[in-house]
N, C-alpha and C positions, 0 to 999 in steps of 0.2 A: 837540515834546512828548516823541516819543524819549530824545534827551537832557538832559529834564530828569530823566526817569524812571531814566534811568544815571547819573544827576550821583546822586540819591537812593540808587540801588543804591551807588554806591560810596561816599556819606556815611554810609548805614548800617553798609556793612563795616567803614568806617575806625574808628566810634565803636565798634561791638563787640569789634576787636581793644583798643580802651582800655579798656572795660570788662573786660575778659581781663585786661587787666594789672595793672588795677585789685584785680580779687580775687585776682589772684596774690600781694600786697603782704601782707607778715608783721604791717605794724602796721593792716591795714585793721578797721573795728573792726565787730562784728555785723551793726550797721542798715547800714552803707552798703555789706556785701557784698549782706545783703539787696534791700536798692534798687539795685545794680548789676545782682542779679540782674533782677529784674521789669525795668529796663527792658532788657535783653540778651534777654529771652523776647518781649517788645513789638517789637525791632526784630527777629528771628528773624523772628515771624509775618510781619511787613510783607516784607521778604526773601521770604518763601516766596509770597507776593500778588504782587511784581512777577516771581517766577518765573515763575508760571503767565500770570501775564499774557503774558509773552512767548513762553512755549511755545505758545502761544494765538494768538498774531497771528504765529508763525511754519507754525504750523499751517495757518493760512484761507491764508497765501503760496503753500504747499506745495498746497493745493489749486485754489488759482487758475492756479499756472502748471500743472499738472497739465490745467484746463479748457483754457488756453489752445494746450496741445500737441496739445488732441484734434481 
């Protein structure tokens, strides 16, 4: 499950950097910076969800070996 959750993190990256380049393009036209935009802010949020996620299950580790040193 781990690394479906990093297959995800780094599908997300991948497609944000194209969405980057996408609106960096001179003939890109309104709407489709627009909707590059929304979904670049959609995969941001999600990004920011498996952060915490993982700050999170790295956290309960850090406490557990923590118990299990005592």
């Amino acid at each position: 499950m781990a690394e479906e959750k990093k297959q995800s993190f780094e599908q997300n990256t991948n497609r944000l950097n194209e969405l980057v380049r996408n609106m960096e393009r001179e003939d890109i036209t309104l709407q489709d910076l627009v909707n590059n935009y929304v979904e670049a802010l959609e995969l941001v949020d999600k990004q920011y969800s498996l952060i915490n996620e993982a700050k999170q299950q790295i956290e309960l580790l850090k406490q557990k070996l923590g118990d299990d040193e005592s």
